[in-house]
VEXTOR-373892 format. One record per residue (C-alpha): residue number from 1; residue in one letter; x, y, z negated. Coordinates in pm, 1 decimal, padded with zeros to 6 digits, m for minus. Layout:
+-----+---------+----------+----------+----------+
| num | residuo |       c1 |       c2 |       c3 |
+-----+---------+----------+----------+----------+
| NUM |       A |        X |        Y |        Z |
...
+-----+---------+----------+----------+----------+
END
This chain:
+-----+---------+----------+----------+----------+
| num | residuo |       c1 |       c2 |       c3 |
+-----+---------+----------+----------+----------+
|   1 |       X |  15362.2 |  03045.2 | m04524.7 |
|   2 |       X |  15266.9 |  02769.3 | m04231.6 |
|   3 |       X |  14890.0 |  02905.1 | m04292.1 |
|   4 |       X |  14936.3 |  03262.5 | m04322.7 |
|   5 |       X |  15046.2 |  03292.5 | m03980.7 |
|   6 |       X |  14816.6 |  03120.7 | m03792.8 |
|   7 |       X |  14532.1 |  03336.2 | m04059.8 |
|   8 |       X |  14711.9 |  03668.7 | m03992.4 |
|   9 |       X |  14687.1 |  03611.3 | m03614.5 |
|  10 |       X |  14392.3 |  03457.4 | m03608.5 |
|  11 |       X |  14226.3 |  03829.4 | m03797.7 |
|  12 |       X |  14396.8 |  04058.8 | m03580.1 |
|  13 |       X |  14258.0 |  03885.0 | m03242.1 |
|  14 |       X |  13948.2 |  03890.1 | m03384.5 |
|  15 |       X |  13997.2 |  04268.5 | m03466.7 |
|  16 |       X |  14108.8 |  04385.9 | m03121.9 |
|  17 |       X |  13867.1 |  04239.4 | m02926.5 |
|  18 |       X |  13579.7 |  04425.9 | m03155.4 |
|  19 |       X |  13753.0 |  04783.7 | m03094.0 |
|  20 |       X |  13796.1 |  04695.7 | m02694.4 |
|  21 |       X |  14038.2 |  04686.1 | m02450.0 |
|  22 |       X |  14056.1 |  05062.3 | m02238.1 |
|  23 |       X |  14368.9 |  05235.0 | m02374.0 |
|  24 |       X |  14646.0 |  04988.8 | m02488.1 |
|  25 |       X |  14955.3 |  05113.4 | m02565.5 |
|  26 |       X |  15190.7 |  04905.0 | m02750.5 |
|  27 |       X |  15404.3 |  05191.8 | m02815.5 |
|  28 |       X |  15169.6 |  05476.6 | m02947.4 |
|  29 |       X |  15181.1 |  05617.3 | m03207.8 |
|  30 |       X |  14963.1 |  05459.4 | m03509.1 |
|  31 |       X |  14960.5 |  05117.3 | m03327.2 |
|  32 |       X |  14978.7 |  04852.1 | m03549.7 |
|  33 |       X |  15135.8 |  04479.7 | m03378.6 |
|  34 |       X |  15144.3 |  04167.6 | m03590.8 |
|  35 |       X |  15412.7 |  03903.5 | m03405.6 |
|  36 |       X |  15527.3 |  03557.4 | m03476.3 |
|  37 |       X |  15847.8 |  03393.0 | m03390.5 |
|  38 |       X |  16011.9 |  03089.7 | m03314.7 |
|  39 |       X |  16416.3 |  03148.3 | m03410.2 |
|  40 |       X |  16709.4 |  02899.1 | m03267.4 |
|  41 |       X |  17048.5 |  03033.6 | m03362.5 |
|  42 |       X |  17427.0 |  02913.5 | m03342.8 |
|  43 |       X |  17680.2 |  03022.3 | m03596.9 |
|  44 |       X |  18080.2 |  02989.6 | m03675.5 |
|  45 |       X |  18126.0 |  03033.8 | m04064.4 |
|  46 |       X |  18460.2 |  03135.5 | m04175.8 |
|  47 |       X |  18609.3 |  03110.9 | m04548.4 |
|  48 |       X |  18796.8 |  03351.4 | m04688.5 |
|  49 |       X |  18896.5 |  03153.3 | m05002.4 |
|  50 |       X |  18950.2 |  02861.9 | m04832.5 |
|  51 |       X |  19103.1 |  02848.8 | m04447.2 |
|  52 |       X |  18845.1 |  02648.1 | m04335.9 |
|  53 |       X |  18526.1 |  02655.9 | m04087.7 |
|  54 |       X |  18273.1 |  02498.5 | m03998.4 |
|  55 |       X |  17936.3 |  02548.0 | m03762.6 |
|  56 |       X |  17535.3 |  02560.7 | m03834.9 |
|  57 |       X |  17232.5 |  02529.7 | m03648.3 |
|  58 |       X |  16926.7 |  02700.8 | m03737.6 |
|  59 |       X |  16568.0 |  02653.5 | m03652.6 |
|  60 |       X |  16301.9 |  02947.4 | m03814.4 |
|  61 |       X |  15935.7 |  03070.5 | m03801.3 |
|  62 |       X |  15854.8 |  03409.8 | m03851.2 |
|  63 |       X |  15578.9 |  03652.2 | m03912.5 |
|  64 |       X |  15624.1 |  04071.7 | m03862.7 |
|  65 |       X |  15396.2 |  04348.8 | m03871.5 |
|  66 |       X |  15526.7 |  04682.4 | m03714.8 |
|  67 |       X |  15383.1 |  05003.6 | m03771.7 |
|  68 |       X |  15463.1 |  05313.7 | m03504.9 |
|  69 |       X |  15500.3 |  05581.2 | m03692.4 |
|  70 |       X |  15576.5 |  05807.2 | m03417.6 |
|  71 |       X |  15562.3 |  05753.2 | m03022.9 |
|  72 |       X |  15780.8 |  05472.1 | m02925.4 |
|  73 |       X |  15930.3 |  05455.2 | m03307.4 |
|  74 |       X |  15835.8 |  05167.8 | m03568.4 |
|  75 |       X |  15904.0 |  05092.0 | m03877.0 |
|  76 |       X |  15806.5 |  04753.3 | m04039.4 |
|  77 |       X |  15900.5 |  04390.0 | m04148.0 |
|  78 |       X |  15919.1 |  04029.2 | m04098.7 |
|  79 |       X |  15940.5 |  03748.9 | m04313.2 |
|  80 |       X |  16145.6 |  03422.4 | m04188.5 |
|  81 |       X |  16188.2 |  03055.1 | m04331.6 |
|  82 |       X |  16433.8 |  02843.5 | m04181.9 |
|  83 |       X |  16645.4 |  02506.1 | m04228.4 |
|  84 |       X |  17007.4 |  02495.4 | m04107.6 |
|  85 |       X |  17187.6 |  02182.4 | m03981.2 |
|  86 |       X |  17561.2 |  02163.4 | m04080.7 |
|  87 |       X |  17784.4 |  01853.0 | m04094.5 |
|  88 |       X |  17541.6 |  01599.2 | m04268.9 |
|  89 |       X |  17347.7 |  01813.3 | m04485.0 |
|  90 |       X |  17081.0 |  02087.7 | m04440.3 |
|  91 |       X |  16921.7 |  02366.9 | m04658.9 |
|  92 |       X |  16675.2 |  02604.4 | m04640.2 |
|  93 |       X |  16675.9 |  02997.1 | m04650.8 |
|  94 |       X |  16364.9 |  03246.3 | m04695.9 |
|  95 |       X |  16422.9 |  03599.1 | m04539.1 |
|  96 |       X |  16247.2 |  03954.4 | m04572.0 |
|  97 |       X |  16389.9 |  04186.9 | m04354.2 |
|  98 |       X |  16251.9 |  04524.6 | m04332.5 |
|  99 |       X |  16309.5 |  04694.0 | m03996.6 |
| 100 |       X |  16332.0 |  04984.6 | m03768.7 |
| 101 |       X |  16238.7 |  04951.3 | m03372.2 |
| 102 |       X |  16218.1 |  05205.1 | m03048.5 |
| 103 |       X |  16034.2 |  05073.8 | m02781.9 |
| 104 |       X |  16212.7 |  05196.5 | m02456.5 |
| 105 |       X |  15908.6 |  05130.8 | m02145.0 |
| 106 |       X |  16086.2 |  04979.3 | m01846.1 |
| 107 |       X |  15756.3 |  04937.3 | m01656.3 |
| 108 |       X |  15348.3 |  04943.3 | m01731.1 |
| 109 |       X |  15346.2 |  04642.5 | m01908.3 |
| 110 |       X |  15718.3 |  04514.5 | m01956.9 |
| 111 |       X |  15901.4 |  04696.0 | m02276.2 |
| 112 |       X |  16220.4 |  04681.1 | m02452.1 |
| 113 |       X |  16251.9 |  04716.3 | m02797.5 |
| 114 |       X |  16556.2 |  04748.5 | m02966.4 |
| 115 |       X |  16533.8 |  04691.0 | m03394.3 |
| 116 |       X |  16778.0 |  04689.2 | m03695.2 |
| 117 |       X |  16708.5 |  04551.3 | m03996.7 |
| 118 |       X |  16892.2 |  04468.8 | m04311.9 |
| 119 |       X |  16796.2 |  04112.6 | m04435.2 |
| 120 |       X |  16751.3 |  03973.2 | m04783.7 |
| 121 |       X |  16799.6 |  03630.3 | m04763.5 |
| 122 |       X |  16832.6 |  03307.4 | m05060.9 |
| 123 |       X |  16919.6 |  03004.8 | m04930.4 |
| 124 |       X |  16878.0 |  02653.1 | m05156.5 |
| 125 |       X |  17184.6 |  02459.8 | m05054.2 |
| 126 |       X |  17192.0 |  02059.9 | m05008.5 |
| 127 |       X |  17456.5 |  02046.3 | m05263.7 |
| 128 |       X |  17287.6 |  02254.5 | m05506.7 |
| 129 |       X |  17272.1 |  02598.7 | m05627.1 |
| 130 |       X |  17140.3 |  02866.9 | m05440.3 |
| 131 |       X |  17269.0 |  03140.1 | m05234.9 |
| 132 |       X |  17217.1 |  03506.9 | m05187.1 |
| 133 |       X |  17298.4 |  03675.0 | m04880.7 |
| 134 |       X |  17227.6 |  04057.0 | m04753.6 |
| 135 |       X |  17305.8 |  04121.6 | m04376.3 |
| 136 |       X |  17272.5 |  04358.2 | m04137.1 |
| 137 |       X |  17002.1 |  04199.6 | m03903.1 |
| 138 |       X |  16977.0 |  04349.0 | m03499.2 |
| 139 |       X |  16772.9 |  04194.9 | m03218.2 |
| 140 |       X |  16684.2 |  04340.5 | m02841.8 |
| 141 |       X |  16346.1 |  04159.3 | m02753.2 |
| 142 |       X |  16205.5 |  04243.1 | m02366.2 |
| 143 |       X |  15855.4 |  04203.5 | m02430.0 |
| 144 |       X |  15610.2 |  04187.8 | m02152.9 |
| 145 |       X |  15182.8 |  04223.1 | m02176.1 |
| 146 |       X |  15005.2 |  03964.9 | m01985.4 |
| 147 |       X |  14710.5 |  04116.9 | m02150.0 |
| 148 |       X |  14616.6 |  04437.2 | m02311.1 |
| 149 |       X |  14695.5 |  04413.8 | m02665.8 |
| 150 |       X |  14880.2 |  04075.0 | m02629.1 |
| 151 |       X |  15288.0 |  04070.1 | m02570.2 |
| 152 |       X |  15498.2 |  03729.9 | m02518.9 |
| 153 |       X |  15899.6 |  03847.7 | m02576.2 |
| 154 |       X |  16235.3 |  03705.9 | m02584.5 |
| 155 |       X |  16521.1 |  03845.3 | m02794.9 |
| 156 |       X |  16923.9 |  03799.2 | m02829.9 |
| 157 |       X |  16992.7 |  03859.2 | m03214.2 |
| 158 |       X |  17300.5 |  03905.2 | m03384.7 |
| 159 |       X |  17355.6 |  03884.2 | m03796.9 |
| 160 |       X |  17682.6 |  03983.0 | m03996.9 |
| 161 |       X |  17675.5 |  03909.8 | m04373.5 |
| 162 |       X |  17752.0 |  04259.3 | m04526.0 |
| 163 |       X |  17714.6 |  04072.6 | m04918.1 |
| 164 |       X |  17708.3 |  03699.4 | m05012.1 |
| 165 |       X |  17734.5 |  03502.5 | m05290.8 |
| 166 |       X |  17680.4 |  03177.6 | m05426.9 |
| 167 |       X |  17590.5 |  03091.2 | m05784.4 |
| 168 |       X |  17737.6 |  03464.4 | m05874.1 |
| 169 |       X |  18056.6 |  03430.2 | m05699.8 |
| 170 |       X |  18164.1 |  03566.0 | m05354.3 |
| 171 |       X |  18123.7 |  03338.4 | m05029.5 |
| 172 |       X |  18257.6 |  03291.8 | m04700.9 |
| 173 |       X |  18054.2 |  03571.6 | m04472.5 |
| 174 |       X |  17932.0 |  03460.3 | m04176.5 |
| 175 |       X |  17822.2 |  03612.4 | m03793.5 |
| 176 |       X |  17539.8 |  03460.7 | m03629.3 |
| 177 |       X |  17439.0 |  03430.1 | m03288.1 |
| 178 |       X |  17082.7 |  03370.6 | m03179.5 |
| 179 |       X |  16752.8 |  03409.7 | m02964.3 |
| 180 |       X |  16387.4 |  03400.8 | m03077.4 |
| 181 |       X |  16046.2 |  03393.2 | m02830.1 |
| 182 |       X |  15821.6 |  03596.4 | m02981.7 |
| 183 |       X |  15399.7 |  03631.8 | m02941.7 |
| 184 |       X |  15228.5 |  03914.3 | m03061.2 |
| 185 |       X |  14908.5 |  04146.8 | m03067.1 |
| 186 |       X |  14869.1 |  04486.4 | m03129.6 |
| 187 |       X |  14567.7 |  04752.8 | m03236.0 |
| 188 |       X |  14546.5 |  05083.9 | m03095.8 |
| 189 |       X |  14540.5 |  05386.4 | m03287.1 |
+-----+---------+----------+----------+----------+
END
């Protein structure tokens, strides 16, 4: 996945500056944007079988591609990798999480856009085993063009596990707290 970013970005520059600059729009309708992210996120993890918790820190990369279906509406998805820190141990988690955006304009080239998505994730524990996780996945990025067809962003996210398990049995669910920079391009309609 550490090449097919860099690849996917790499094509899509190439593509938008063949079809020109004159009417960017990142939110028009038929507009295509390809984004990658840098995650850092904070989380408290409660048990429910056991009265214990305990805290993670997690560091991801992540590729989307939204598609507008409408004005200002998109539809789309992003795929994440990501290691967590907790105690003295660390695993790893691989995420798809399809999603659904609005992009509100606050100015000519500053945007918000609002997006829910509900994430499949399996993480490979340090201990062993692997775990399955499906969460409800919501993020608020302000993104801002320095360029036509180029946006740099920031977003607050917030997780809640809605299903978890480990190995087949149910797991503590978990609320996570986090912000991601985000760089992407887009092609017009």
């Amino acid at each position: 996945m550490h090449k097919l970013v860099p690849s996917l970005v790499t094509a899509v520059v190439l593509t938008v500056a063949a079809r020109g600059v004159a009417t960017a729009d990142v939110g028009a309708r038929g507009t295509v944007a390809v984004e990658s992210s840098l995650a850092f996120e904070a989380s408290r993890e409660s048990s429910t079988r056991a009265d214990t918790t305990r805290s993670r820190t997690t560091l991801g990369l992540a590729g989307a591609v939204h598609y507008l279906v409408l004005d200002r509406l998109s539809v789309g998805g992003q795929a994440y990798a990501a290691i967590t820190w907790h105690d003295d141990d660390h695993d790893d988690a691989t995420f798809a999480v399809p999603t659904a955006g609005y992009v509100v304009p606050l100015g000519a080239r500053a945007h918000l856009w609002p997006r829910a998505g509900l994430a499949f994730v399996r993480e490979r524990k340090a201990i062993g085993g692997v775990q399955h996780t499906i969460a409800i996945d919501l993020s608020v990025p302000l993104v801002v063009e320095p360029a036509p067809h180029w946006y740099v962003g920031l977003a607050p996210r917030y997780t809640r596990t809605l299903l978890n398990t480990d190995d087949g049995e149910d797991d503590p669910t978990h609320t996570t707290y986090g912000v991601f920079a985000i760089l992407g391009v887009y092609l017009d309609p």
